[in-house]
N, C-alpha and C positions, 0 to 999 in steps of 0.2 A: 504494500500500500504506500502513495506518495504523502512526504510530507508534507501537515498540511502547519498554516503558522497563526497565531493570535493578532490580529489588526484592530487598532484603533483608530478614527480619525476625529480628530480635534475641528470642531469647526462643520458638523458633518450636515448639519443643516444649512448652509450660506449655498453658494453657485458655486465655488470652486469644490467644498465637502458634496455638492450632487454628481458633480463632475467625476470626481475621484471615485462613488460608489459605479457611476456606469462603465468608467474604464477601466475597475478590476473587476467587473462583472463582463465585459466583452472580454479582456484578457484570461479571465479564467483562472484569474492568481486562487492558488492555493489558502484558502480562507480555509480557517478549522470557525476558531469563534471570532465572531466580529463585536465592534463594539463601539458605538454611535457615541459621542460624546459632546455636550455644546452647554448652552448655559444654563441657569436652572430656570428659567421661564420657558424652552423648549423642550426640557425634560419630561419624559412619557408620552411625545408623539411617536407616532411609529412611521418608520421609513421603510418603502420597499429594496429588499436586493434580492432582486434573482428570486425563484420562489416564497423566500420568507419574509417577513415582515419585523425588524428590528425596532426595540424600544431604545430613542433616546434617552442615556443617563446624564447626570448633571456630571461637569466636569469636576466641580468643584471638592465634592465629596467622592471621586471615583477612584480608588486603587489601582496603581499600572502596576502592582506584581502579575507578572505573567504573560506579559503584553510583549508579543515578538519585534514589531512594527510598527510606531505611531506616525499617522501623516498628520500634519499640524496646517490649519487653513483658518486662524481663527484671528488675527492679528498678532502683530508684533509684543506687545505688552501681555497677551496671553501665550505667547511664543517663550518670552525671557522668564515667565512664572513657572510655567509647567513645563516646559519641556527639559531641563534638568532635573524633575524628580522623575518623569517617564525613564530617561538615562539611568539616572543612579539604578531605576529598579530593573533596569536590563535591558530595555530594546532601542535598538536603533531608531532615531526619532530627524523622519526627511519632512524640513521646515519649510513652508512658502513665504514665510514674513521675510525684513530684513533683518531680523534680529540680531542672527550670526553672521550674517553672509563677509563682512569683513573681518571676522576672527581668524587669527593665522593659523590658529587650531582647530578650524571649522572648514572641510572642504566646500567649494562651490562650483557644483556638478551641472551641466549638459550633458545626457546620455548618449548623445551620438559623436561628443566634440570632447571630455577628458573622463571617461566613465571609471579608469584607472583610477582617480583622486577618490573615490564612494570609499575604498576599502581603507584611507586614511585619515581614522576618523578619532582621534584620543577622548574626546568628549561623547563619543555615539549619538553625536547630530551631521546630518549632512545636509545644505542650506539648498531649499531650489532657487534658482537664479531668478529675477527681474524678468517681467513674460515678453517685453519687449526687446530685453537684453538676449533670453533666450533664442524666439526666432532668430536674431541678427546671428548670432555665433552661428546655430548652426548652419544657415548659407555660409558666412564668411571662412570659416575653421579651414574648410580644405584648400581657400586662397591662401591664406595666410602661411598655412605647410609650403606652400607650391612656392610662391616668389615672396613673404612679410610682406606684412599691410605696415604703411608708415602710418599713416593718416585716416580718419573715420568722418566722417562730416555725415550726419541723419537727421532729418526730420519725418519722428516718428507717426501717425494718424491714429488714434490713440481710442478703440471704441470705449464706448459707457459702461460694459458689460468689468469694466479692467478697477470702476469702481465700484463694484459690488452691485447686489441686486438693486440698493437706494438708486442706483446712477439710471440703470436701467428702466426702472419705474419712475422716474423724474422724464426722462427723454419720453416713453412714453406718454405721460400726464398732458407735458407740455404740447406734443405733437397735436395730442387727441381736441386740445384747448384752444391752439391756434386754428387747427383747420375748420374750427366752430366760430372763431370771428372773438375768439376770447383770450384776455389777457393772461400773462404769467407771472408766476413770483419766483425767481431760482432760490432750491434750500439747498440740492444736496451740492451743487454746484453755486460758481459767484457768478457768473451772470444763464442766463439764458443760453440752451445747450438746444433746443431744438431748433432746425434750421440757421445753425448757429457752427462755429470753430471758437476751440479756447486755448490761446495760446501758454497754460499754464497747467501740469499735473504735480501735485505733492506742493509742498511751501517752496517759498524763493529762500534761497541762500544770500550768503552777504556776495558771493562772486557775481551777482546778479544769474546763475543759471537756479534750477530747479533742483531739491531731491530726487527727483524723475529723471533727469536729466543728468543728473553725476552716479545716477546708478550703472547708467551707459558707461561712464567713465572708467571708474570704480572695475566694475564687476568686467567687463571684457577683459580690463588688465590680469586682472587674476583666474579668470577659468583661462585664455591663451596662455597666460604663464610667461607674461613682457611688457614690463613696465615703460617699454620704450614707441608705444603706440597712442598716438594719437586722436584723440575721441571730441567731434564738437557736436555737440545734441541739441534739438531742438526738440519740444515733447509738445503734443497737439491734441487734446479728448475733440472727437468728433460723434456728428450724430450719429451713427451706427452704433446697432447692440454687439454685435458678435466680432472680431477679430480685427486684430490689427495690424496696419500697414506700414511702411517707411520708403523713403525716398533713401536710398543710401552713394554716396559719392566716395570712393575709397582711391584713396592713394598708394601706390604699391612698393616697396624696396626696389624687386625687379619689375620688368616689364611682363605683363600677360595681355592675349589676343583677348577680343571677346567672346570668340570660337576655343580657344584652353579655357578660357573661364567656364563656357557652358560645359564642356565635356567634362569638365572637376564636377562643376555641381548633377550634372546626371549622373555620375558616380556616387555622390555623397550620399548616405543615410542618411534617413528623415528630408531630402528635400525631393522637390516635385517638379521639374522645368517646364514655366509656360512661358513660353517665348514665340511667338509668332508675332510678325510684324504684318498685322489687319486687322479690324475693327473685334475686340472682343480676345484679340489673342495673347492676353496678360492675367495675373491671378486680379481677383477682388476679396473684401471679406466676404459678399454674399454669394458671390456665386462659385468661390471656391474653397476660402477656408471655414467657415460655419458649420460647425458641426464633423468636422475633418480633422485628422490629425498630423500633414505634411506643411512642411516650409515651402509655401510653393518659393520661386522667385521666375521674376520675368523682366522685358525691358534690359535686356543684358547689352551693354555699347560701350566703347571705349569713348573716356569722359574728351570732348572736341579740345577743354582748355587746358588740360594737362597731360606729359610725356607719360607717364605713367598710370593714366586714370581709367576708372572704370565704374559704369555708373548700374546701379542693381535694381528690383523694386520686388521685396519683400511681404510676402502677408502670410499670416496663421491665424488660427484662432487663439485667445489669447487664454481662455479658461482652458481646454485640452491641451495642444502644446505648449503654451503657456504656464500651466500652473499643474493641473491632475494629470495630465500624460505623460507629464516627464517625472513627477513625486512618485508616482507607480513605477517609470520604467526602471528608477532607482530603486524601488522596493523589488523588483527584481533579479538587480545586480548582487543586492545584501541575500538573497532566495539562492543565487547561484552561487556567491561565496560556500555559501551553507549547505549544499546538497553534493 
């Protein structure tokens, strides 16, 4: 008989904790006992997986003896609370907050771009990456092996879905308000998000860019493993629920075609190549990453103003590759350590 392993997910009720339950229920991961975990006001709903029907327990008061696996989707401040008493009591605990993500003791994993770094984990936390940061890596990773990326210049297209269900029921609201000839008030957001671009995610920093935007930073450098790359970001929430895009301008060490670029990324794991030059022949959120789990990229050209350049266009979804596809694919790698 295969093993089978004890999983918790922290967060299990929000978008990303629904997310996480369908894609270890497509994947098929090895669940013995599961165990839904969230605050105590959602405590004793019941969530469907797979034939059964799970009761939400309060995190609060829940013992992680015995718990193989915690996926943590519940914010940052409940990330830095709980997820070291998950650790001490034993299981590896794969984080989507940023809680850890810059700890030097804490890897920070891409499953298809440094899956090696899961197994070095002193603390038994492994951080999942920024969902924007995500997709980027993994297009970018097998350029970067090929000829070093110097330079990173993105402006990201940022859907609502990347702030929680709030954001998504705000776009909604407002959508359903205007097309009635009715005014709006923005809460979850600062201005008005429907039929609407906002050039701001996360607080501004004193360097005038975003936290959103120095996670780009930040976090590319350390899952590449090269502090010597250059990252300028721009981060944009737009109307869309489902997935998100970026404009990406890369500057190279060496010289690459845009013919070796495409043929890296049809190569690559995890990504998708739509690239045809005619109407419709590039990825979108809706019509290709929603509900999908590939990077597509498209729009592949060598950039006209630089010797070196090359210009990309990136989308996924941002709640599955994003955030639950890659926490499982990790929960994975810790499964095949193990067997």
């Amino acid at each position: 008989m295969s093993k089978t392993y004890t999983v918790a997910i922290v967060g299990a009720t929000g978008a990303v904790g629904e997310a996480m339950l369908s894609v270890l229920a497509e994947r098929q991961f090895p669940i013995g006992k599961l165990h839904l975990l969230a605050s105590a006001r959602s405590a004793g709903e019941k969530i469907e997986y797979g034939a059964r029907k799970v009761v939400v327990e309060d995190l609060a008061t829940f013992d992680p003896a015995g718990v193989d696996i915690a996926l943590f989707s519940a914010g940052g401040a409940i990330s830095k609370e709980y997820a070291p008493k998950f650790a001490a009591a034993g299981a590896v605990v794969i984080d989507n907050s940023s809680a850890f993500r810059y700890d030097d003791d804490v890897p920070l994993v891409v499953s298809e771009v440094n899956p090696e770094q899961a197994a070095n984990r002193p603390r038994g936390i492994i951080a999942n990456p920024n969902c924007s940061t995500m997709q980027m890596l993994v297009a970018l990773a097998p350029i970067h092996r090929a000829v070093g990326i110097e330079r990173i210049n993105v402006a990201t297209y940022q859907s609502v879905s990347g702030a929680g269900r709030s954001g998504m029921e705000e776009l909604g609201r407002q959508t359903a308000a205007m097309l009635g000839f009715q005014t709006v008030e923005p809460k979850k957001f600062a201005v008005q998000i429907a039929f609407n671009l906002i050039p701001q995610i996360d607080d501004f920093l004193d360097n005038g860019y975003t936290k959103e935007e120095m996670k780009l930073v930040w976090e590319t450098r350390k899952i590449l493993g090269d502090d010597r790359i250059q990252v300028n970001p721009t981060a944009v929430r737009v109307p869309v629920f489902y997935g998100h895009s970026e404009a990406v301008h890369l500057e190279t060490r060496g010289k690459i075609s845009a013919a070796d670029a495409r043929a890296l990324l049809e190569a690559a794991p995890g990504v998708e190549v739509v690239d045809d030059r005619a109407p419709g022949g590039y990825p979108t959120p809706v019509t290709h990453a929603a509900g999908t789990d590939p990077v597509y990229v498209g729009r592949i050209r060598e950039d006209l103003s630089h010797p070196r350049g090359l210009d990309l266009w990136i989308v996924s979804d941002n709640i599955r590759k994003g955030a639950a596809l890659n926490a499982v694919q990790l929960a994975e790698l810790v499964v095949k350590e193990r067997s």
